[in-house]
VOGU-3710 file (C-alpha; in Angstrom, 3 decimals, decimal comma):
1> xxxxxxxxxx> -144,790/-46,597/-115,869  -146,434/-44,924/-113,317  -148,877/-42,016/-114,355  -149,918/-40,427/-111,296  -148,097/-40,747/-107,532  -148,815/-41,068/-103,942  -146,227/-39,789/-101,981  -143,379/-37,027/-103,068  -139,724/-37,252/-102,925  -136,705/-35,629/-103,363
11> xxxxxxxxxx> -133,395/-37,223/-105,201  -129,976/-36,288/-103,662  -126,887/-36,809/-105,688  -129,411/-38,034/-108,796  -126,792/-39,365/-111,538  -128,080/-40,217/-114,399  -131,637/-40,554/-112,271  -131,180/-45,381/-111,860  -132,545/-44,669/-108,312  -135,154/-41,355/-109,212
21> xxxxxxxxxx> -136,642/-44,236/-111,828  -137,117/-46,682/-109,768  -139,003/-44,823/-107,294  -141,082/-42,983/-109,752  -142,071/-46,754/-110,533  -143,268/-47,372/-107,231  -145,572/-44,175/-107,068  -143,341/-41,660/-105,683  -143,474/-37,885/-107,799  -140,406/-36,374/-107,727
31> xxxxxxxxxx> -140,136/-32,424/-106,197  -136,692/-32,105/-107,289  -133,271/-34,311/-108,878  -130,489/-32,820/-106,982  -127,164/-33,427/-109,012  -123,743/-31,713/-109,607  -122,159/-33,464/-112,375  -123,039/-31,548/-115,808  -124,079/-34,290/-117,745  -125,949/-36,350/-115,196
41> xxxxxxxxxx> -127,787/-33,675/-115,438  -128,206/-33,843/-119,290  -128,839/-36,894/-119,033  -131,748/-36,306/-116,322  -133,203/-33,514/-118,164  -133,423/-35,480/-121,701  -135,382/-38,128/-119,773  -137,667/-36,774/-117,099  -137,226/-32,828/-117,248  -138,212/-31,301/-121,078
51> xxxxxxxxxx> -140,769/-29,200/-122,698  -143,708/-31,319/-123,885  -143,678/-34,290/-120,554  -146,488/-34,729/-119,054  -146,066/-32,541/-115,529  -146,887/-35,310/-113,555  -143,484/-37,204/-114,736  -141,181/-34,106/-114,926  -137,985/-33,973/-112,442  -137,023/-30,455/-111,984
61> xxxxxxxxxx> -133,402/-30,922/-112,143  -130,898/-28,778/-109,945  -127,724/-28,560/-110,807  -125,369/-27,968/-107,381  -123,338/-28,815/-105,202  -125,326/-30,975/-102,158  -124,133/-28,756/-99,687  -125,484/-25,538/-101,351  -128,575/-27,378/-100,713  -130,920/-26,279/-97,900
71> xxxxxxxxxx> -133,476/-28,637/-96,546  -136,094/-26,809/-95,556  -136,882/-26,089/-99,081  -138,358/-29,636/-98,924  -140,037/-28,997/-95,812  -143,231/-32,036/-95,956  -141,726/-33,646/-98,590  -142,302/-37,890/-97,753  -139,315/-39,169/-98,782  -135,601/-37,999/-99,180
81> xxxxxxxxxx> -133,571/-40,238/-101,319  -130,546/-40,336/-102,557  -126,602/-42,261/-103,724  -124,439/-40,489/-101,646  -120,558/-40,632/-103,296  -118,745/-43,998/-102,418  -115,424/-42,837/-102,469  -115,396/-42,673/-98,979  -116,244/-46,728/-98,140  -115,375/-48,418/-102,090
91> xxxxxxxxxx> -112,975/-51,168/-101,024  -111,001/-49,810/-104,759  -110,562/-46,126/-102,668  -108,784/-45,032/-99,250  -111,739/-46,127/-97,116  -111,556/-42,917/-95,401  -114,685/-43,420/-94,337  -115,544/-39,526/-92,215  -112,119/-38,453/-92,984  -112,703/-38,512/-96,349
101> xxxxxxxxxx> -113,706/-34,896/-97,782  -116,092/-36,591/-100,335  -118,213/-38,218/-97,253  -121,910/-36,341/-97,895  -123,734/-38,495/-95,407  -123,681/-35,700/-92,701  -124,885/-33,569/-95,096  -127,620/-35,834/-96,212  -128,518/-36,261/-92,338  -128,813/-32,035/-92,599
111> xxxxxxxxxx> -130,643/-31,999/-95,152  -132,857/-34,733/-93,381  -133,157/-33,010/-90,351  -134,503/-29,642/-91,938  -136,788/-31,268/-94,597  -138,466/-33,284/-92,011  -139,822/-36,311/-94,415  -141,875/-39,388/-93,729  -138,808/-41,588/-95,111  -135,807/-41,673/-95,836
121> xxxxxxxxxx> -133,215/-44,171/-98,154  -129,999/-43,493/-98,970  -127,860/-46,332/-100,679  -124,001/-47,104/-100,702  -121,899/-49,731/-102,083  -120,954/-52,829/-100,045  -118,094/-51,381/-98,512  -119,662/-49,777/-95,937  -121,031/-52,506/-94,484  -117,773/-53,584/-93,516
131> xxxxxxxxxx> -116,838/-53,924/-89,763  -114,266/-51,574/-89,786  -117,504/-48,847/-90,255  -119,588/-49,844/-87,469  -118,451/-46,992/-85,175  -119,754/-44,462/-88,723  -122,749/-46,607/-88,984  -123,849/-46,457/-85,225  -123,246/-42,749/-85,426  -125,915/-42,460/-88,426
141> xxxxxxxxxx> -128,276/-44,737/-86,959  -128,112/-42,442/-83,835  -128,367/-38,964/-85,181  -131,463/-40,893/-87,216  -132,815/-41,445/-83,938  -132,421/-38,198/-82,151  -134,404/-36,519/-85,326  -137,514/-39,506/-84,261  -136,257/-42,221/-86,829  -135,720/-45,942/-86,849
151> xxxxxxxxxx> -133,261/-46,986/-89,184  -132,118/-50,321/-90,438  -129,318/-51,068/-93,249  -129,074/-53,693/-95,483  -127,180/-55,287/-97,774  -129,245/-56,185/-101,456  -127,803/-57,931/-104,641  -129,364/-56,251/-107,353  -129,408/-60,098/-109,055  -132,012/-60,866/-106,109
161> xxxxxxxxxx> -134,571/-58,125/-107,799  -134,444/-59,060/-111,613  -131,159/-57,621/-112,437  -128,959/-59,469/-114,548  -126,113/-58,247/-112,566  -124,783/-58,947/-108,979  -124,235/-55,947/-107,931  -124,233/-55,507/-104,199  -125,742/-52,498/-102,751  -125,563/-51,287/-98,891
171> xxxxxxxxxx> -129,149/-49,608/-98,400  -130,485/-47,245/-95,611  -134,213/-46,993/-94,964  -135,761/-44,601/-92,185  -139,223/-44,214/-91,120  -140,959/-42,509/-88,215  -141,932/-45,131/-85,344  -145,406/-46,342/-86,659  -143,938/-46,739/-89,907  -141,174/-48,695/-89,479
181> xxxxxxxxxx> -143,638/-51,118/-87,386  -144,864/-51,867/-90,899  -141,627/-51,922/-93,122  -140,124/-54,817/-94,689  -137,493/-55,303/-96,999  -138,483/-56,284/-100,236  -138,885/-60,378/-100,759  -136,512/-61,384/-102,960  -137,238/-62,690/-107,117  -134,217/-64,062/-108,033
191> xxxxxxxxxx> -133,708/-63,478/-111,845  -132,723/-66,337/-114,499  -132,255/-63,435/-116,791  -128,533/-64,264/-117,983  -126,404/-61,317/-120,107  -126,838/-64,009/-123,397  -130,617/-62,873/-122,531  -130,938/-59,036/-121,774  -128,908/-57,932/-124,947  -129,366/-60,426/-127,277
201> xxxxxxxxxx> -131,626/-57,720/-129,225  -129,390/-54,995/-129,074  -126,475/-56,864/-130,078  -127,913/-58,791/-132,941  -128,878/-54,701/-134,105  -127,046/-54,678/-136,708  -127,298/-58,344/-138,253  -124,326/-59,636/-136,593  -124,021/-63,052/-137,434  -122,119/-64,842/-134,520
211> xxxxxxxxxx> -124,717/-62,887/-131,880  -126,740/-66,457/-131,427  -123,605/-68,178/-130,254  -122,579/-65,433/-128,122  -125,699/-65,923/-126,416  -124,833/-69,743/-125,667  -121,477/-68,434/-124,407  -123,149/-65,232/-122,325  -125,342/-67,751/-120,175  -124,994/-65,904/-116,880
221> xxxxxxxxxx> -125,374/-62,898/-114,781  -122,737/-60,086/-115,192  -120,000/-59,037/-112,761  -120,987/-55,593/-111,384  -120,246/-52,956/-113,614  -118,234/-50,002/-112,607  -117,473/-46,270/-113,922  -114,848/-44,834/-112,483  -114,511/-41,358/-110,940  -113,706/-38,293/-112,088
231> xxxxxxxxxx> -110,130/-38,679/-111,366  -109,992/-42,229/-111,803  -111,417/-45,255/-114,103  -112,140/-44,744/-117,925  -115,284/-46,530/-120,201  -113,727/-49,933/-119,540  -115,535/-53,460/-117,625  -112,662/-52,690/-114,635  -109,892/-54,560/-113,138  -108,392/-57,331/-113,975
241> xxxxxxxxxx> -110,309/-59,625/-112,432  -113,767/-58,499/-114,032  -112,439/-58,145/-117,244  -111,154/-61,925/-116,715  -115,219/-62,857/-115,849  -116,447/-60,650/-118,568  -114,207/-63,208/-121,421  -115,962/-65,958/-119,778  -119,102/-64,273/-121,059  -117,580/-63,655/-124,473
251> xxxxxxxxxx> -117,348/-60,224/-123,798  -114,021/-58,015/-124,449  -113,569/-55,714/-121,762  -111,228/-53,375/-122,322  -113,185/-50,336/-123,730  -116,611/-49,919/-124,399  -117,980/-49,689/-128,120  -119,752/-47,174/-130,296  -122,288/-49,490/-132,192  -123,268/-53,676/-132,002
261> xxxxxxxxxx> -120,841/-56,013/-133,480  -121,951/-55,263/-137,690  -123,064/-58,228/-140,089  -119,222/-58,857/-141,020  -117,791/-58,879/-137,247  -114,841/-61,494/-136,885  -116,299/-64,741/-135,645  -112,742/-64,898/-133,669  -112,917/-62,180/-131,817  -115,024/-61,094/-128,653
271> xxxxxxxxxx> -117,963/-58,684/-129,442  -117,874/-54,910/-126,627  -120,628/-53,466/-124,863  -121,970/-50,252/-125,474  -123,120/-47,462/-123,319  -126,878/-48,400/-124,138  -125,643/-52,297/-123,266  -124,464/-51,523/-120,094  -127,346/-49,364/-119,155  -129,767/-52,436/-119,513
281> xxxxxxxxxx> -127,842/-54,648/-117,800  -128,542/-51,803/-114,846  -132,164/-52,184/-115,203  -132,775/-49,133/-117,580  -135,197/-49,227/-120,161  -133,363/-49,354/-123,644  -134,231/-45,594/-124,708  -132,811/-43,651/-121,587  -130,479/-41,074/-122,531  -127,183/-41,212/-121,455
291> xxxxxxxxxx> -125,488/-37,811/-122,573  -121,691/-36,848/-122,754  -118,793/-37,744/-124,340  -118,236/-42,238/-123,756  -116,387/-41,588/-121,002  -118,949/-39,237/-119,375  -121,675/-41,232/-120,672  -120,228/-44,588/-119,055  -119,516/-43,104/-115,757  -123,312/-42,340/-115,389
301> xxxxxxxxxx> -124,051/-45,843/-116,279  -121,462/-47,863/-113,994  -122,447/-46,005/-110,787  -125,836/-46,351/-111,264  -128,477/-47,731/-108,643  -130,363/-50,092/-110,388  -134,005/-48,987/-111,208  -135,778/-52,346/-110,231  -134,065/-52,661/-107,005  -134,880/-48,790/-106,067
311> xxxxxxxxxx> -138,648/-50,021/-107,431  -139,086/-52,527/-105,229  -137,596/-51,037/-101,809  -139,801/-48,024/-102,337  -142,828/-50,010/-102,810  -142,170/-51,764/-99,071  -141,722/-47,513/-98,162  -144,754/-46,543/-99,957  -146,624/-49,409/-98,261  -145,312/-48,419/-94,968
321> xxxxxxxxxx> -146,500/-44,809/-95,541  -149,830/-46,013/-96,705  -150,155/-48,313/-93,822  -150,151/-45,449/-91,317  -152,079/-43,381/-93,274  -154,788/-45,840/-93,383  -154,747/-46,605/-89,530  -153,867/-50,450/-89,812  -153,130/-51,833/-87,089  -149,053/-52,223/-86,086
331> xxxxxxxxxx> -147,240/-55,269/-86,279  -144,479/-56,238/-84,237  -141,019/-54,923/-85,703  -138,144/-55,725/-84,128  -135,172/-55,258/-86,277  -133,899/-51,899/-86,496  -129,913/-51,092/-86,983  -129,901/-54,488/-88,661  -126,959/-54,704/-90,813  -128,248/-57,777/-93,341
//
């Protein structure tokens, strides 16, 4: 873990903190972990935000509503990040898109345009990449550019940065000119972790004696996990089609379990994942706290950006910022608004 940091940053819409971690891994200290959810923001203060942490990894959390939030409260802050609410673009909701109340990218772009940062990345889920939002995208991209940015999306399978997961991910990154002339996505390290592989330990816990066969049977990545809203989805593996991908694994997926399968578990049956399971297959570290009730706990988990991806996009930002800072000269950089 990183001990001491760079360049500062501020989390918008901070969950249970998959993104925050994975830019405090690439050298970026955290000013603030904006989040309104209650126990996302348990969960963030049990992790990074306690008496007796080191001050150098503490996340003050806040606990509002984004568009209480004023920007120029983060006024030469280098980076704003954030997971702005999918709602708007999932292909399970409306697809709204602006219409949609729950649509927080214009206040992101606010909050942007007041704090004034070196950078700026703000991730999505796949959805948005979809034609039907290239009017909403163009719009973004321009407002980016009145405020002096270059923007480019792009669309990242977590699986392509060490994830055991595919989970797609539609990613923003601004920079100021001379920055972006140095930006580059991060190369991808495809990962031959497999499911059998991340949780073998955690499911052979508690002596489980099927849990080596399971791993034979669990021999590839996962479908992409999902939590549900508020309104919608409980602690379950999702539709029927993932759940259908998950028995494939050996894996039931209809609820999510308390504990690992125990030393008597039916060799007949199909072992669940637990909060803590699903959390690794994110990219979390086995001991961060999820806190709430399963449900609670599960939603914080499924909507999660995974920490390794968020790691290695904000070391290409970090680089970018260092770059300038260090008067290298520019390469060319021709692919701004770039949608893959």
């Amino acid at each position: 873990m990183t001990r001491s940091a760079q360049f500062t940053s501020v989390e918008l819409c901070a969950g249970a903190g998959g993104q925050a971690l994975g830019l405090e891994q690439a050298g970026f200290r955290h000013l603030a972990a904006i989040e309104n959810d209650k126990w996302a923001c348990a969960s963030l203060r049990a992790n990074r935000d306690y008496s007796g942490l080191a001050e150098e990894l503490r996340w003050p959390v806040q606990e509002r509503d984004l568009h209480d939030v004023d920007g120029s409260d983060f006024d030469g802050v280098d980076l704003v990040a954030g997971g702005v609410p999918c709602p708007p673009f999932s292909v399970a909701g409306r697809q709204l898109g602006a219409e949609d109340e729950r649509d927080l990218f214009p206040k992101a772009l606010e909050i942007v345009e007041r704090a004034r940062p070196r950078a700026v990345m703000l991730e999505n889920v796949r959805g948005l990449s979809q034609p039907r939002f290239a009017n909403y995208r163009a719009q973004v991209i321009q407002h980016l550019e009145s405020m002096g940015y270059q923007s480019e999306w792009k669309l990242l399978n977590s699986s392509d940065y060490g994830v055991p997961q595919l989970r797609p991910r539609f990613v923003l990154v601004a920079l100021g000119e001379q920055e972006m002339r140095h930006f580059e996505w991060p190369s991808q390290v495809p990962t031959d972790l497999t499911v059998g592989d991340a949780l073998y330990s955690l499911m052979a816990a508690n002596g489980w004696a099927g849990v080596d066969e399971w791993k034979k049977q669990a021999n590839k990545i996962a479908p992409t996990l999902v939590g549900g809203s508020k309104k919608h989805g409980g602690p379950d593996l999702g539709p029927t089609r993932s759940k259908q991908a998950w028995a494939k694994l050996g894996v039931k997926a209809s609820s999510i379990a308390e504990d690992a399968p125990s030393q008597d578990f039916p060799g007949d049956e199909m072992p669940r994942l637990t909060v803590q399971m699903g959390a690794v297959l994110q990219g979390f570290p086995e001991n961060w706290k999820f806190l709430g009730g399963k449900t609670a706990a599960w939603r914080q988990v499924g909507n999660a950006f995974p920490p390794p991806v968020a790691r290695a996009i904000g070391q290409q930002i970090s680089k970018a910022l260092m770059a300038v800072d260090s008067g290298q000269r520019t390469p060319i950089h021709s692919s701004v608004g770039q949608i893959a």
